[in-house]
C-alpha positions as CSV (number, residue, x, y, z in Angstrom):
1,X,0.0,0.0,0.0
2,X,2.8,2.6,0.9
3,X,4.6,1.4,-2.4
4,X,1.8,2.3,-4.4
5,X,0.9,5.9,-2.5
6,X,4.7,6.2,-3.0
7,X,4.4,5.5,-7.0
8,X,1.3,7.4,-7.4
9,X,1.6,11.4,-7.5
10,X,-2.3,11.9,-7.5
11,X,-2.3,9.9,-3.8
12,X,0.7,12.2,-2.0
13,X,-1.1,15.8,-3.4
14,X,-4.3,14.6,-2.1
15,X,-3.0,13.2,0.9
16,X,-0.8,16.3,1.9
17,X,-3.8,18.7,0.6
18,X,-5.6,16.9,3.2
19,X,-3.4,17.4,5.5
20,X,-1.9,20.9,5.2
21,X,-5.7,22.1,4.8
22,X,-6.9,20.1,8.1
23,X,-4.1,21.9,9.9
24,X,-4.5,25.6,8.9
25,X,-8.5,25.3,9.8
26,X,-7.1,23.1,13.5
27,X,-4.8,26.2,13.8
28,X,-6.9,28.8,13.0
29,X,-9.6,27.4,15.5
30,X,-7.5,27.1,18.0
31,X,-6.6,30.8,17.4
32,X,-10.1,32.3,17.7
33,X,-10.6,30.0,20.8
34,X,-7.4,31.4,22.3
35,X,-7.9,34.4,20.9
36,X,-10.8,35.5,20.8
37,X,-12.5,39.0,22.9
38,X,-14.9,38.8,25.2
39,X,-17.9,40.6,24.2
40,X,-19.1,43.1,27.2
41,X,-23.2,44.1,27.4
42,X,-22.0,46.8,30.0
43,X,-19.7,50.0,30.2
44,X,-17.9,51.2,33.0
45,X,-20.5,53.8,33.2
46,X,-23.0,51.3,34.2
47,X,-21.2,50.5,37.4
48,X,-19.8,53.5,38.4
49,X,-22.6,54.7,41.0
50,X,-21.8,51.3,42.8
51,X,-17.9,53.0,43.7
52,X,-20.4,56.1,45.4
53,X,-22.6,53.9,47.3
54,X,-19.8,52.1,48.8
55,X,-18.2,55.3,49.3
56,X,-21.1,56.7,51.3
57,X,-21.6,53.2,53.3
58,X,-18.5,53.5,54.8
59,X,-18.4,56.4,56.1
60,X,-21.4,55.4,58.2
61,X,-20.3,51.9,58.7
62,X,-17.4,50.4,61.1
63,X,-15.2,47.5,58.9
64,X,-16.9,44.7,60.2
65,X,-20.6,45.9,59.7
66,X,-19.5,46.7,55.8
67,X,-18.7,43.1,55.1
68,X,-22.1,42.7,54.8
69,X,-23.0,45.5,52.9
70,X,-19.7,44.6,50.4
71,X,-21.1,41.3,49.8
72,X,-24.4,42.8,48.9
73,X,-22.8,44.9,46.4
74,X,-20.7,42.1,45.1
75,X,-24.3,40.1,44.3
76,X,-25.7,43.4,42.8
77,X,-22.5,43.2,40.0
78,X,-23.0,39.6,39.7
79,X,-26.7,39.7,39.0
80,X,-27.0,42.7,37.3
81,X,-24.3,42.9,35.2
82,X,-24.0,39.1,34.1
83,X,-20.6,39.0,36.7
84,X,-19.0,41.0,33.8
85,X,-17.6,43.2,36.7
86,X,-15.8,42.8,40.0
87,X,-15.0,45.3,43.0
88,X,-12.1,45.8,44.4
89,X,-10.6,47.4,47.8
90,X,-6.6,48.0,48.6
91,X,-4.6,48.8,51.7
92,X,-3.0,51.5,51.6
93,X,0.3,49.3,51.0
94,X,-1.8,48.4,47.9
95,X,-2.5,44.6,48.9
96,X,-6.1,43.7,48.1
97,X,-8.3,42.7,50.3
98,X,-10.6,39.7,50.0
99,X,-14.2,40.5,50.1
100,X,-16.8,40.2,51.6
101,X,-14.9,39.4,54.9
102,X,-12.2,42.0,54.4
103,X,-10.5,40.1,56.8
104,X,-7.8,38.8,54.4
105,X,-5.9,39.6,51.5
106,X,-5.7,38.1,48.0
107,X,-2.3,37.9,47.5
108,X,-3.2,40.6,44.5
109,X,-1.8,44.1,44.4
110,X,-2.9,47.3,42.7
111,X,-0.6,47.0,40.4
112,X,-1.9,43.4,38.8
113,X,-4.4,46.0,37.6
114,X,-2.8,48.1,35.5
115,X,-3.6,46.4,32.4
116,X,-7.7,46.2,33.3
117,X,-10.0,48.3,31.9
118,X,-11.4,50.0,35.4
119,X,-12.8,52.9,36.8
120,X,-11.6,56.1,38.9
121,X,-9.9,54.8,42.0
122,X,-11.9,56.2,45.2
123,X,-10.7,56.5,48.1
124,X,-12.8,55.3,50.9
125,X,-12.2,54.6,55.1
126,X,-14.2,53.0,57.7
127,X,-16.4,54.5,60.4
128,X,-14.3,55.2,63.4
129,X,-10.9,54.1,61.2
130,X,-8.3,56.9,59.7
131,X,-6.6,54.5,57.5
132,X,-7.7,55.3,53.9
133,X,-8.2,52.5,51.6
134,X,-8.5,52.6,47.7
135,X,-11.3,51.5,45.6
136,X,-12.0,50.7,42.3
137,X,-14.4,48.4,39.4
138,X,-12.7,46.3,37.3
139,X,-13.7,44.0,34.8
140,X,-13.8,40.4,35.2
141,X,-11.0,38.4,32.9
142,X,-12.1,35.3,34.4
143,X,-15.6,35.4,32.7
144,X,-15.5,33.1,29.7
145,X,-15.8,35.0,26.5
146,X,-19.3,34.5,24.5
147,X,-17.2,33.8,21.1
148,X,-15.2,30.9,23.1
149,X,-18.4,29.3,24.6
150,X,-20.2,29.4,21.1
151,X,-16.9,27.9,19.1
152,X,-17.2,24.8,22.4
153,X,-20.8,24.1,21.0
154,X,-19.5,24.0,17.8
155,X,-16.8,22.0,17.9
156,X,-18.1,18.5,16.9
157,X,-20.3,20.2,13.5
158,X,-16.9,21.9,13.3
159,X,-14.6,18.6,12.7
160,X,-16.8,17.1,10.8
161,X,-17.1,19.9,8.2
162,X,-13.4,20.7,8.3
163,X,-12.8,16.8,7.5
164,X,-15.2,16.8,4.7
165,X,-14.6,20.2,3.1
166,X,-10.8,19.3,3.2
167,X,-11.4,16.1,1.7
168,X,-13.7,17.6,-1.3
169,X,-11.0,20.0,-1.7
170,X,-8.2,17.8,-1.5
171,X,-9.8,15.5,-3.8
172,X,-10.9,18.1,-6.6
173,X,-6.9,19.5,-6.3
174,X,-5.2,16.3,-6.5
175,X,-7.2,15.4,-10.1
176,X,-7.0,19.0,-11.2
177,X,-3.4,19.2,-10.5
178,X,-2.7,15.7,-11.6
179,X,-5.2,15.2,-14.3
180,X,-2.7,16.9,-17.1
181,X,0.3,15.5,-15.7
182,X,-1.3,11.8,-16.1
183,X,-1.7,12.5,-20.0
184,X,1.7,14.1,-20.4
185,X,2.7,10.9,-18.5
186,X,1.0,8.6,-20.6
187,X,2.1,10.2,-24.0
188,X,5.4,10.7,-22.8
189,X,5.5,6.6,-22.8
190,X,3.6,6.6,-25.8
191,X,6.9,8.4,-27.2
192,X,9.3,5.9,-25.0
193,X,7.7,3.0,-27.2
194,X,7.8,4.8,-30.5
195,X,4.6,5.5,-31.2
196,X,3.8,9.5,-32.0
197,X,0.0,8.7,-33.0
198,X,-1.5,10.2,-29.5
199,X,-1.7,14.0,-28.5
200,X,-2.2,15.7,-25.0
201,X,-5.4,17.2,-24.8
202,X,-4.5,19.5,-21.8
203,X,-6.9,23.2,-23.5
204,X,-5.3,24.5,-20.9
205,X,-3.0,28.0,-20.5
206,X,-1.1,27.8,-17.7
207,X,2.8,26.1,-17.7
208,X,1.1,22.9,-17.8
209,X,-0.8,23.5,-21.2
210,X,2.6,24.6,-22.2
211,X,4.3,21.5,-21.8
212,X,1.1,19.8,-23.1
213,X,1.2,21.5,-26.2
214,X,5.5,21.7,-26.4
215,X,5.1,17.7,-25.6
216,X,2.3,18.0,-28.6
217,X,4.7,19.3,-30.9
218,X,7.4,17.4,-30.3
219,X,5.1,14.4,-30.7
220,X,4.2,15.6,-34.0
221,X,7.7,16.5,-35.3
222,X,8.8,13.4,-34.4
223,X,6.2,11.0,-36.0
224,X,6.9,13.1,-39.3
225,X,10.7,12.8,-38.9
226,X,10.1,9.1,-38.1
227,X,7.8,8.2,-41.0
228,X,9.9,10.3,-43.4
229,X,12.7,8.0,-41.9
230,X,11.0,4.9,-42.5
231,X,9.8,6.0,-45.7
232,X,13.9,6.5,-46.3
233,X,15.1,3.2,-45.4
234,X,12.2,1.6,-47.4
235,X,13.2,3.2,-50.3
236,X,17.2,2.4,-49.4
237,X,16.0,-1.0,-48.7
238,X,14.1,-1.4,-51.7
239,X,17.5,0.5,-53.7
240,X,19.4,-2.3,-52.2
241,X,17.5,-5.3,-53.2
242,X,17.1,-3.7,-56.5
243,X,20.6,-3.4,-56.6
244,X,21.2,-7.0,-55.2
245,X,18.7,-8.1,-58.0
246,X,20.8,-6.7,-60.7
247,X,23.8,-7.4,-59.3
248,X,22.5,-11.4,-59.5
249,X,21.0,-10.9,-62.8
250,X,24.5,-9.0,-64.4
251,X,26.2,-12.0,-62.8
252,X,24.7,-14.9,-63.7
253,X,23.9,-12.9,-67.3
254,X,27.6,-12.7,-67.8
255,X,27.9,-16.5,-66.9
256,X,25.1,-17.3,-69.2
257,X,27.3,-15.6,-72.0
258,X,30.5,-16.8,-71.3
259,X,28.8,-20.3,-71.3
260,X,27.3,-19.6,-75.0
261,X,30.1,-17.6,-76.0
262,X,32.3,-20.7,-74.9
263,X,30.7,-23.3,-77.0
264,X,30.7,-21.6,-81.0
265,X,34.3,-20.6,-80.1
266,X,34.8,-24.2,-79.1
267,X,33.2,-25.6,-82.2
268,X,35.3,-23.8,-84.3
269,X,38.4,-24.3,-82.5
270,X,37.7,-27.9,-82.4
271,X,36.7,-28.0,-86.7
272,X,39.8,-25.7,-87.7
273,X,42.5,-28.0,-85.5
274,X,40.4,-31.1,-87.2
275,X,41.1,-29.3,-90.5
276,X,44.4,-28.6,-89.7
277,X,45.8,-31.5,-88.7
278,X,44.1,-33.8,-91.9
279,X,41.4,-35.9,-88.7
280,X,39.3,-38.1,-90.5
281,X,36.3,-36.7,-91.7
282,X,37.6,-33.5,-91.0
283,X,39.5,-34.0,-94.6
284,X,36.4,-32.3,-96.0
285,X,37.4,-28.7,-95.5
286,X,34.8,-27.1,-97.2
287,X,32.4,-28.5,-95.6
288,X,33.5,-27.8,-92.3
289,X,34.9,-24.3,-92.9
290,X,30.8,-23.8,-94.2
291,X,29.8,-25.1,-90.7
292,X,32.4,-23.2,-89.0
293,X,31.5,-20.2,-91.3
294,X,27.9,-20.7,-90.1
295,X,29.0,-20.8,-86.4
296,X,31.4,-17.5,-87.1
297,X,27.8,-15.9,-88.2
298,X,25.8,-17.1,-84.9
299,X,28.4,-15.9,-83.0
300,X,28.6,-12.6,-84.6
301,X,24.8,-12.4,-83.9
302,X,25.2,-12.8,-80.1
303,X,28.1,-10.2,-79.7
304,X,25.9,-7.7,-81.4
305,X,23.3,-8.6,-79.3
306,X,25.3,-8.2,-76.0
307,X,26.5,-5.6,-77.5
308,X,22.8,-4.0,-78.0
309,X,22.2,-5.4,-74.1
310,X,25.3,-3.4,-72.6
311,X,24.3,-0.1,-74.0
312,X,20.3,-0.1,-73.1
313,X,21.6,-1.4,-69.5
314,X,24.0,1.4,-69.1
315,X,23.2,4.0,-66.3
316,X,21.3,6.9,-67.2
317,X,20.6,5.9,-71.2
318,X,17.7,7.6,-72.6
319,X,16.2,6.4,-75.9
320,X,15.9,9.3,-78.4
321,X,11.7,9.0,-78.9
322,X,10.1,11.4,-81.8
323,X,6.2,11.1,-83.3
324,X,6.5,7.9,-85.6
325,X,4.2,6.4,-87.8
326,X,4.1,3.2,-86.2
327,X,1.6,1.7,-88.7
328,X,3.7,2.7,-91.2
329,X,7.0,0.9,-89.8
330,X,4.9,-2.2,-89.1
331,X,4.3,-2.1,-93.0
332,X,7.8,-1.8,-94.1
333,X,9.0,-4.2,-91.7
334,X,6.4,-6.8,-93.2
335,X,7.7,-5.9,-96.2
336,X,11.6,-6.7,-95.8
337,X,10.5,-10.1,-94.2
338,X,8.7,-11.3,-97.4
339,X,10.8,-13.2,-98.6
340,X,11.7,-15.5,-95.3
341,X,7.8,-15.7,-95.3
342,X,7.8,-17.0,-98.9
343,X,10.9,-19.3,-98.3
344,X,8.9,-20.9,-95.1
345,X,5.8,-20.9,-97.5
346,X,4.2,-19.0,-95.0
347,X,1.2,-17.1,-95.1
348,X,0.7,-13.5,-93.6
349,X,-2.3,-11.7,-93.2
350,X,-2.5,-8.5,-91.4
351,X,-5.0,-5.9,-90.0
352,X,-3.2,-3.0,-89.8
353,X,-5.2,0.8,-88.6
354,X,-3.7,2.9,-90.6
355,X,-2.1,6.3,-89.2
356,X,-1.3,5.2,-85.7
357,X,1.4,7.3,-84.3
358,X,3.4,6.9,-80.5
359,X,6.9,8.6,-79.5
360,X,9.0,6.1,-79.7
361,X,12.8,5.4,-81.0
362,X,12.5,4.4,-84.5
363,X,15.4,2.0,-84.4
364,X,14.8,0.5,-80.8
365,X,11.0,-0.3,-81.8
366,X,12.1,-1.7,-85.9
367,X,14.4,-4.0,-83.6
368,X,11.8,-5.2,-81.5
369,X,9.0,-5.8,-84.7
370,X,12.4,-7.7,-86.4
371,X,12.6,-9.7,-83.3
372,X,9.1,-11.4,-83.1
373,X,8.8,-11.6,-86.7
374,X,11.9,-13.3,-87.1
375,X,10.7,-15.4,-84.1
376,X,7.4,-16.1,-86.2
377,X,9.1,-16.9,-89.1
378,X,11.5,-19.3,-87.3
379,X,9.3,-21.0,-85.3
380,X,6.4,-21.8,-87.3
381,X,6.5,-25.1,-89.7
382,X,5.6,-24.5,-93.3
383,X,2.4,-23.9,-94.7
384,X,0.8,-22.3,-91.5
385,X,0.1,-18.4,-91.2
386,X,1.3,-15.3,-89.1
387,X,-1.3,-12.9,-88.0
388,X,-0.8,-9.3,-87.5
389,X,-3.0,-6.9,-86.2
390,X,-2.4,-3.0,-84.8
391,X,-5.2,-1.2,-83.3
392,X,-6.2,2.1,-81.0
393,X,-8.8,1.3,-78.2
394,X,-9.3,3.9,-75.9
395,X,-6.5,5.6,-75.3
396,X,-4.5,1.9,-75.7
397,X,-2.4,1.1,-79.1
398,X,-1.9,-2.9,-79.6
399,X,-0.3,-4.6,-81.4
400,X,-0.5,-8.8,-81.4
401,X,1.5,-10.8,-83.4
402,X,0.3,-14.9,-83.9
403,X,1.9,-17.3,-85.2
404,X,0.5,-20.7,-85.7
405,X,1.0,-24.7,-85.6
406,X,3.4,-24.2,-83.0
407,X,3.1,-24.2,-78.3
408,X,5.0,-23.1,-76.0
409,X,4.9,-25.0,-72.7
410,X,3.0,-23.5,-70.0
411,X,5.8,-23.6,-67.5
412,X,8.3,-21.6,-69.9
413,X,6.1,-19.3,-70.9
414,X,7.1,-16.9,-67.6
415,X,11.1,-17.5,-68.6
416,X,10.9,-16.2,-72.1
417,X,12.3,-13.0,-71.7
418,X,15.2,-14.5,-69.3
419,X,18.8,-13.4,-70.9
420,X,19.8,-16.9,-73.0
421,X,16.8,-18.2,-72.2
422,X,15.0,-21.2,-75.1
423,X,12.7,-23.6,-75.1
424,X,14.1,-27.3,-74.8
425,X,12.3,-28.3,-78.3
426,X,14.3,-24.9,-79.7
427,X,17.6,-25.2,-79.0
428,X,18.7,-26.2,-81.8
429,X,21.0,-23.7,-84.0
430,X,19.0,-24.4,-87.0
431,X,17.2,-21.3,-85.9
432,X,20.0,-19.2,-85.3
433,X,18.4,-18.3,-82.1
434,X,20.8,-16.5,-79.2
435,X,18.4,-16.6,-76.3
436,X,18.5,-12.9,-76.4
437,X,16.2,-11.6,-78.7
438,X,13.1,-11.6,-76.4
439,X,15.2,-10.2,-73.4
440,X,16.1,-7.2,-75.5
441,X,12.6,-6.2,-77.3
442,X,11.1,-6.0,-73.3
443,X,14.1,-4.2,-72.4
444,X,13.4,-2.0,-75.1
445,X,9.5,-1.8,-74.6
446,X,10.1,-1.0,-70.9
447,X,11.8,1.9,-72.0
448,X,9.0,2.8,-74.2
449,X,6.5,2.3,-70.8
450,X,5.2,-0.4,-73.1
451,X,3.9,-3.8,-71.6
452,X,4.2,-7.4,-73.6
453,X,2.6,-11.3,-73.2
454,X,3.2,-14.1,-74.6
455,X,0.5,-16.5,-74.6
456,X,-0.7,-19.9,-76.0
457,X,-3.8,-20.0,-78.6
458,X,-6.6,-22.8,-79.7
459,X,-3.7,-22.3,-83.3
460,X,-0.6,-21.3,-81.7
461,X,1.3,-18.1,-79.5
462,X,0.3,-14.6,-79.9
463,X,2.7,-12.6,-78.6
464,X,0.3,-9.2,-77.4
465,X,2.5,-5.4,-76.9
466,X,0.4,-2.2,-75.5
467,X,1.8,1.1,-75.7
């Protein structure tokens, strides 16, 4: 229990609120009880003609025949004037003298009477006496004041409303006074764990709406700095895997090519030393140097190609787009493959929308239309027929290219535009084919924002590009 008043500030300001207000009402009771005046209902005045009476009775009285008439005056001031004043007589050494029986003294002297509020001093002496005594009214200090006997009544109402007015007060400081701390406490562990989505509510003016709204702030700053962090080392992570990835892809494309740039070099190492050295059936040089003549070509082919590869992968290489009549570049395109059509008895029909324009790089994009045709020509068995077709929907330009009598399986359909990259049933060199020819046109469409699919068909593949 003490750990947990200890831990909890709202607990020790209502506790010593409590306390420090139960004390300053305690003391400040105490202080009108010890304090307070007594109230008098009579002057001096009043009482004054009671000095002359006993003035006159002396004279006609000896001392012990006045005790009586003393004590009578004594129970006149008692009764009349609520005992608010007393009389008093003096020797002439200034002893008092106890009444009614003037027989004794007091122990008092005139001069423990300086301080009271009294009248006249008279001077009185007894029949058949010449000693002259003094005389005078005083008021009674020993009466209880009125205040002090009204606070007596009271105490008991008085406790009780002290203890609950301090405890309502106590109680409405500690959560007024407390209140904002405990959200500026809980935000400021919000904060501790990292998270800047809370605020303070405080709407208050004082130093503690300041820190409110400074702890606000800070929360805000914070959460912005912290997501624009975030957002930073997304974007570096995402730089770095992107990085990674091409980093993997330029390494295992560079083994890829020094694997098929290794085997036609071999080939024609192994034909020309065959040659060269009279091996059997290598005694028919011409028509080995054909074959190796036809390996020279393929290889040409895939240096150029890498050689395409290395500069559209270079940093910071733009293509060089204008407005180009892309219908009519399909056209001529179709026209300087006629006659690989004709030799593969091959039959082309097209549907062509005349006057369709795009920004583009005339030589990147006559590339890519020499790549699939090439690969329609080459992959299709004769007497079956290429389909092309180029047309505008909405604010879309396609362009599909089919060629039939020919599939593709399924499961190397997604690896098609992989860097040396063919189809089991294609590897042949008959076609002349690198592997590259599909990685460049969609490296070249991606520059051109352009998208491409390849895709199976009840008669063949289509191969579909949208600019």
């Amino acid at each position: 229990m003490i750990k947990k008043m200890k831990s909890r500030l709202s607990i020790k300001v209502f506790l010593l609120t409590a306390i420090l207000m139960i004390t300053c009402s305690s003391v400040t009771y105490f202080c009108i009880f010890q304090f307070a005046p007594y109230v008098y209902q009579y002057s001096l005045s009043d009482v004054e003609y009671i000095c002359e009476i006993a003035s006159l009775m002396t004279r006609e009285e000896n001392r012990e025949d006045s005790a009586f008439s003393f004590e009578m005056l004594s129970d006149e001031l008692y009764v009349m004037f609520d005992d608010e004043y007393r009389l008093h007589i003096f020797t002439p050494s200034g002893k008092e003298i106890a009444l009614p029986g003037l027989d004794r003294l007091t122990g008092k002297s005139i001069e423990d009477f300086n301080s009271y509020h009294k009248t006249e001093t008279t001077h009185i002496s007894f029949k058949n006496e010449t000693v002259q005594y003094s005389l005078f009214i005083a008021q009674n200090k020993d009466k209880q004041s009125q205040i002090v006997e009204a606070l007596n009544k009271t105490i008991p109402i008085l406790c009780v409303v002290i203890l609950c007015i301090s405890t309502l007060a106590a109680f409405f400081y500690a959560w007024y006074m407390t209140a904002p701390i405990k959200k500026v406490s809980k935000l400021s562990k919000q904060m501790a764990d990292m998270d800047f989505s809370g605020l303070c509510p405080a709407g208050r003016t004082d130093e503690i709406g300041v820190l409110s709204d400074s702890l606000n702030t800070l929360s805000r700053k914070l959460g912005a700095a912290l997501s624009e962090l975030q957002e930073a080392n997304q974007k570096l992570q995402a730089d770095i895997d992107m990085e990674r990835q091409l980093e993997r892809q330029r390494v295992e494309f560079f083994s890829a090519a020094s694997h098929e740039l290794k085997t036609p070099i071999t080939i024609i190492k192994g034909q020309l030393q065959g040659m060269l050295y009279q091996v059997g059936r290598y005694k028919d040089r011409e028509t080995y140097l054909a074959q190796s003549l036809e390996v020279t070509d393929t290889l040409e082919k895939m240096v150029q190609d890498l050689l395409v590869i290395s500069r559209l992968d270079t940093p910071g290489y733009t293509c060089i787009k204008s407005d180009l009549n892309l219908s009519s570049l399909i056209e001529d395109r179709l026209t300087a493959y006629e006659d690989l059509f004709m030799l593969k008895s091959l039959t082309v029909e097209k549907s062509i929308l005349p006057e369709i324009y795009i920004a583009g790089d005339i030589q990147l994009l006559q590339k890519v239309l020499d790549n699939l045709l090439g690969n329609a020509a080459a992959y299709s068995g004769a007497g079956n027929a290429v389909f092309v077709k180029l047309w505008k929907e909405t604010e879309k330009i396609n362009l599909t290219i089919e060629n039939t009598g020919v599939h593709i399986p399924d499961e190397d359909i997604p690896k098609l535009f992989e860097a040396f990259y063919r189809v089991d049933q294609s590897r042949n060199r008959q076609t002349g084919g690198t592997g590259l020819g599909l990685y460049i046109v969609k490296t070249i469409l991606d520059l051109h924002r352009a998208e491409i699919k390849i895709a199976n068909t009840t008669q063949g593949v289509i191969v579909s590009v949208q600019f």
